[in-house]
N, CA, C and O atoms as a GROMACS GRO file, in nm:
protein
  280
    1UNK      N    1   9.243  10.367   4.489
    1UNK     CA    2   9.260  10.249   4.408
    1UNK      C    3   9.312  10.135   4.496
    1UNK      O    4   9.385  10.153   4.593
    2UNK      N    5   9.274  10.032   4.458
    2UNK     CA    6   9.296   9.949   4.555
    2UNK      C    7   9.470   9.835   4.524
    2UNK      O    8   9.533   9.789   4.429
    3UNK      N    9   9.476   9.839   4.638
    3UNK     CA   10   9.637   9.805   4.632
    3UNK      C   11   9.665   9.617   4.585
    3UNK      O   12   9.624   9.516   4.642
    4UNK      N   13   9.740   9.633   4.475
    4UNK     CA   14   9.768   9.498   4.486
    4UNK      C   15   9.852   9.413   4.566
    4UNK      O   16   9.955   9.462   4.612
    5UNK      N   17   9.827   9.311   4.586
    5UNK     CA   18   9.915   9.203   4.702
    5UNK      C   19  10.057   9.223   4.684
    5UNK      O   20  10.125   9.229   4.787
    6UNK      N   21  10.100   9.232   4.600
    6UNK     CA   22  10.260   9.266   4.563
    6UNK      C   23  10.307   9.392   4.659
    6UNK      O   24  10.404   9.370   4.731
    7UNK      N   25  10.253   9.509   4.664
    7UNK     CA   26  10.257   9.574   4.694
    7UNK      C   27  10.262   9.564   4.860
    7UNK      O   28  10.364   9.600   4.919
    8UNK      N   29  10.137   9.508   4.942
    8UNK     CA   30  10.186   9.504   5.009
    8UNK      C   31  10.255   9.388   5.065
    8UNK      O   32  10.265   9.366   5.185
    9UNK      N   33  10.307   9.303   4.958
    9UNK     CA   34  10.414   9.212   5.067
    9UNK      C   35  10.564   9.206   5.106
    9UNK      O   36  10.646   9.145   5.174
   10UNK      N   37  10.540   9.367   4.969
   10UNK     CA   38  10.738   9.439   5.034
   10UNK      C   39  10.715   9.509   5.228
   10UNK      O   40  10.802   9.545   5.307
   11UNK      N   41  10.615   9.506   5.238
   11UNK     CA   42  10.561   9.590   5.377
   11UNK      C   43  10.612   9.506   5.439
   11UNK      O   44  10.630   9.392   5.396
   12UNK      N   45  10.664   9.572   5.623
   12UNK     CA   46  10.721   9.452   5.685
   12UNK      C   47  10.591   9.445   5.807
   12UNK      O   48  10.484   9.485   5.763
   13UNK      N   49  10.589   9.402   5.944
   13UNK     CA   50  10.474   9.368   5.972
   13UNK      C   51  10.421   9.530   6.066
   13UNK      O   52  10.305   9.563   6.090
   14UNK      N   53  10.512   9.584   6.094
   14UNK     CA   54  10.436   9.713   6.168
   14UNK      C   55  10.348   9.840   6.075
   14UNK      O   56  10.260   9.919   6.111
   15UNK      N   57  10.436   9.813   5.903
   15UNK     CA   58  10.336   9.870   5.782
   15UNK      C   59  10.257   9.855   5.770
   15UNK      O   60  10.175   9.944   5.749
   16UNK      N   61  10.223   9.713   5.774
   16UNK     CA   62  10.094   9.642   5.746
   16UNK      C   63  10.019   9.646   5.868
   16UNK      O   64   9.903   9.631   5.831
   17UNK      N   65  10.020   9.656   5.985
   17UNK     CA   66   9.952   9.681   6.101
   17UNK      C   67   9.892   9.853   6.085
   17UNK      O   68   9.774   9.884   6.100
   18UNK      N   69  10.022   9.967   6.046
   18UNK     CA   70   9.936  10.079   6.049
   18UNK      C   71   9.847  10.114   5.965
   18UNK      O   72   9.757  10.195   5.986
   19UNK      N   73   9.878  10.020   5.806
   19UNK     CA   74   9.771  10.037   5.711
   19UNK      C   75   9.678   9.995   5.734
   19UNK      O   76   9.583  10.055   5.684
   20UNK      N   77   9.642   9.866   5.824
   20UNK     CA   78   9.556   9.808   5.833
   20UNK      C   79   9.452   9.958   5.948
   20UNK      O   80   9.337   9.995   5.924
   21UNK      N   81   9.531  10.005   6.049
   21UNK     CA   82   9.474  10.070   6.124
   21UNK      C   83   9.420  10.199   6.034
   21UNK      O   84   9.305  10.240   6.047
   22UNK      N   85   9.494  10.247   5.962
   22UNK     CA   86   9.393  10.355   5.866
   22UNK      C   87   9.263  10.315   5.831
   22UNK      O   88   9.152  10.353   5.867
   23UNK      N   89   9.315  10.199   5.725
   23UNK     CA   90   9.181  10.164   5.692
   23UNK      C   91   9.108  10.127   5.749
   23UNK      O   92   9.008  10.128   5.679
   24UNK      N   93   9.080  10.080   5.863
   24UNK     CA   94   8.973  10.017   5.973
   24UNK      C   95   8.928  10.171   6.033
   24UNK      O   96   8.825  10.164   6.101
   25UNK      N   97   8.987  10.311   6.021
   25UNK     CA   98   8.958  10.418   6.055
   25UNK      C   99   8.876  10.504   5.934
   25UNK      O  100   8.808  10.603   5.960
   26UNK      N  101   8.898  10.440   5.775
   26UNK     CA  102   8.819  10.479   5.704
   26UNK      C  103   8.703  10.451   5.653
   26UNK      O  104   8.604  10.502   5.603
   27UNK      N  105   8.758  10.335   5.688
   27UNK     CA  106   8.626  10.207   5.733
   27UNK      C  107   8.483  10.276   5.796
   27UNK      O  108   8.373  10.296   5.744
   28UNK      N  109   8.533  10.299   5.918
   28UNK     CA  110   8.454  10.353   6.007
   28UNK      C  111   8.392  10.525   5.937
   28UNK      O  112   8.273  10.552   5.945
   29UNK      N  113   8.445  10.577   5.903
   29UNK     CA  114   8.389  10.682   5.871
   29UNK      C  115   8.334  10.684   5.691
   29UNK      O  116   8.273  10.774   5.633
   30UNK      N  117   8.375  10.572   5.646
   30UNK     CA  118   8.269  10.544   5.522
   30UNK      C  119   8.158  10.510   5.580
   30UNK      O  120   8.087  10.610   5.582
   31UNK      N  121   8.083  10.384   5.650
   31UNK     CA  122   8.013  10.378   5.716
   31UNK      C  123   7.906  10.495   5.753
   31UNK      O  124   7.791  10.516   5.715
   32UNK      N  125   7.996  10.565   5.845
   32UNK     CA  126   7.899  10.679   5.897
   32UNK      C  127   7.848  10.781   5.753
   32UNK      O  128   7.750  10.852   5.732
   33UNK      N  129   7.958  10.750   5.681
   33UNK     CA  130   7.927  10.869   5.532
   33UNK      C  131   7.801  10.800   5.487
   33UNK      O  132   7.699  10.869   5.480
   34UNK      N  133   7.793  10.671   5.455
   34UNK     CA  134   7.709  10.570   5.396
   34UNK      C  135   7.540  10.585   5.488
   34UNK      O  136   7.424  10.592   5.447
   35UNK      N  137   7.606  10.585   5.632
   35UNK     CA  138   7.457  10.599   5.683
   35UNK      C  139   7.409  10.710   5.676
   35UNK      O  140   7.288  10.702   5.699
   36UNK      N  141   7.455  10.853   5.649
   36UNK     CA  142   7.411  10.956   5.635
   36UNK      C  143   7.374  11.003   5.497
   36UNK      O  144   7.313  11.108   5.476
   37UNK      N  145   7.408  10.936   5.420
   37UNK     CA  146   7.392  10.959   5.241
   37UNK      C  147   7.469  11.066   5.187
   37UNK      O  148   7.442  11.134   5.088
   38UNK      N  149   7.586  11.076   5.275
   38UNK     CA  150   7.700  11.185   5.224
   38UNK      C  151   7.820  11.092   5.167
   38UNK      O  152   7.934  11.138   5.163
   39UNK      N  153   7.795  10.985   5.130
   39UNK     CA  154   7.863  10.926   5.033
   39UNK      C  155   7.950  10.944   4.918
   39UNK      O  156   7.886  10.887   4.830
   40UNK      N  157   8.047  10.984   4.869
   40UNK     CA  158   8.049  11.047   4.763
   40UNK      C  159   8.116  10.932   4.692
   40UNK      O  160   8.089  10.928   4.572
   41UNK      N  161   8.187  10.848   4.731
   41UNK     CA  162   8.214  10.752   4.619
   41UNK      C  163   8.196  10.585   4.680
   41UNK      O  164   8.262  10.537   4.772
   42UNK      N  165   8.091  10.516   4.602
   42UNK     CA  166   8.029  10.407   4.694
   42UNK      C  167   8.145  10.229   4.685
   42UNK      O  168   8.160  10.124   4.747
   43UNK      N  169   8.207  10.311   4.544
   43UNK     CA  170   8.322  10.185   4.541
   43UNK      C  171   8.418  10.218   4.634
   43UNK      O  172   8.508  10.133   4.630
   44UNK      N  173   8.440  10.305   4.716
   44UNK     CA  174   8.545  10.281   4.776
   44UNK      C  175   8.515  10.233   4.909
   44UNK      O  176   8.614  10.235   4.982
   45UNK      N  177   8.388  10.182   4.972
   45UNK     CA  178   8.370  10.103   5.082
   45UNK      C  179   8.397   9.945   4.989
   45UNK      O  180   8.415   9.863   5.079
   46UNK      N  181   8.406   9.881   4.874
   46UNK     CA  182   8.451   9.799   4.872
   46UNK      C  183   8.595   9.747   4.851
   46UNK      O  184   8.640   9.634   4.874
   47UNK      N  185   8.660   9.862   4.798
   47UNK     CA  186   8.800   9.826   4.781
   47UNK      C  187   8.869   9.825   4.962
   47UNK      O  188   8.962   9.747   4.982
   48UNK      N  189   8.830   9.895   5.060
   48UNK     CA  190   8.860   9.957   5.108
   48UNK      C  191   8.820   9.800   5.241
   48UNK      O  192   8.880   9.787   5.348
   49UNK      N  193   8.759   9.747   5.214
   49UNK     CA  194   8.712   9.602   5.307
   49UNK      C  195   8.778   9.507   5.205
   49UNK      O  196   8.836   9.414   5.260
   50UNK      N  197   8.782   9.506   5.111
   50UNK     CA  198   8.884   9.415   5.053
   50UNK      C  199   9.033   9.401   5.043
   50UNK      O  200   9.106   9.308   5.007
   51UNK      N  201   9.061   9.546   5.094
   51UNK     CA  202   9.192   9.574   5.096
   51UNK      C  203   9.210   9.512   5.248
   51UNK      O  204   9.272   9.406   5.247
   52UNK      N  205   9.175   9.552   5.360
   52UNK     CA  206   9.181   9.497   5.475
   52UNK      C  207   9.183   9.379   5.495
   52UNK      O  208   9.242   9.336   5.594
   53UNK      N  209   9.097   9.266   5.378
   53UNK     CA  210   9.097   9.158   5.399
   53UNK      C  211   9.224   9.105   5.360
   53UNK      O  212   9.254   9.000   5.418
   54UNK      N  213   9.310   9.150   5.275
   54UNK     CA  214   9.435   9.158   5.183
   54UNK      C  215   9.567   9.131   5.292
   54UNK      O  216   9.671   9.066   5.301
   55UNK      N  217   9.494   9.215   5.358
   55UNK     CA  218   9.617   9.278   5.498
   55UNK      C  219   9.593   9.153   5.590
   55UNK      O  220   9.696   9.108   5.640
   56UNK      N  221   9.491   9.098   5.616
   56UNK     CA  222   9.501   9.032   5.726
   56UNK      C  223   9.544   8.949   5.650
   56UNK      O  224   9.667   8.949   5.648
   57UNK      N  225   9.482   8.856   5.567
   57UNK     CA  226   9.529   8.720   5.488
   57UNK      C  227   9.671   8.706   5.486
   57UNK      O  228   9.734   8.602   5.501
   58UNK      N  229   9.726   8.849   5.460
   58UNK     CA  230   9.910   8.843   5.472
   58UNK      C  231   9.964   8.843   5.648
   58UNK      O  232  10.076   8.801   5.677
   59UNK      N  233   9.899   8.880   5.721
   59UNK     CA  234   9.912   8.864   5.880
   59UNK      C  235   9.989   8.722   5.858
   59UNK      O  236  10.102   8.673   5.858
   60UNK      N  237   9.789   8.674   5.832
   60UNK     CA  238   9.788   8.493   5.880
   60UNK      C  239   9.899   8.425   5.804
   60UNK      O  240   9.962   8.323   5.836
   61UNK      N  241   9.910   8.491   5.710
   61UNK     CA  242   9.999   8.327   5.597
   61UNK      C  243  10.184   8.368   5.712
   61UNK      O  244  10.259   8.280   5.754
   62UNK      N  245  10.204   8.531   5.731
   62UNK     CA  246  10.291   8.538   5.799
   62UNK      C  247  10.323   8.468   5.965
   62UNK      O  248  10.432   8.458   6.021
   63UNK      N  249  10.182   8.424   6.018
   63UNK     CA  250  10.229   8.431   6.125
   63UNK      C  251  10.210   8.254   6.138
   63UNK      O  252  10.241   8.191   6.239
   64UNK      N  253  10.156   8.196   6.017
   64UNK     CA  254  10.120   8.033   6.065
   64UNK      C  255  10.276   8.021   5.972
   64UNK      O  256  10.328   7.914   6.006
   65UNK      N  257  10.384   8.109   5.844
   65UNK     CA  258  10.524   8.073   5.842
   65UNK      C  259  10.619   8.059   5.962
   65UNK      O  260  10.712   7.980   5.979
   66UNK      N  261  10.570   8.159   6.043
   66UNK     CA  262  10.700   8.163   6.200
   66UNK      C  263  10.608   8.072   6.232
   66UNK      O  264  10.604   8.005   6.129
   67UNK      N  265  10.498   8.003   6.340
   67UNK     CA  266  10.413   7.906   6.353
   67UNK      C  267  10.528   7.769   6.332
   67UNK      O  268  10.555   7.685   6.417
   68UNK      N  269  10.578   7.777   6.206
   68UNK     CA  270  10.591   7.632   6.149
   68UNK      C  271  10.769   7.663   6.158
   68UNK      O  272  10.850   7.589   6.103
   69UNK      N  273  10.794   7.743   6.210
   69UNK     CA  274  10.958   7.735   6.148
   69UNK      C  275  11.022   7.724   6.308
   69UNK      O  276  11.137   7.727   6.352
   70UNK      N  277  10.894   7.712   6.371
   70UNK     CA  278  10.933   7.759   6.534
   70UNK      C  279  10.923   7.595   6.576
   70UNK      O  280  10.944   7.560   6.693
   0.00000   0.00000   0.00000
């Protein structure tokens, strides 16, 4: 299920770096599931790139706040 933003913005930034690294690792092996037609559940290549996008968007808004406070 895919995680709401709340959720991860109690994360501090090395959480959000290893989640991000899972998912860019499940990423990759949905993919390969997808190209092989061993798929078994096809919504979760979208939660699963949307969630990542989630993660970075909170990177950026974090890193253009230090950016501006610096």
């Amino acid at each position: 299920m895919a995680r709401p933003i709340e959720d991860l913005r109690v994360k501090n930034d090395d959480e959000l770096a290893a989640d991000l690294a899972d998912l860019k690792r499940e990423q990759f092996n949905l993919r390969f599931q997808s190209a092989t037609n061993q798929l078994e559940n096809p919504a979760r290549v979208t939660e699963v790139r949307r969630t990542i996008a989630r993660i970075k968007t909170l990177q950026s808004e974090r890193a253009r706040a230090a950016a501006e406070q610096a």
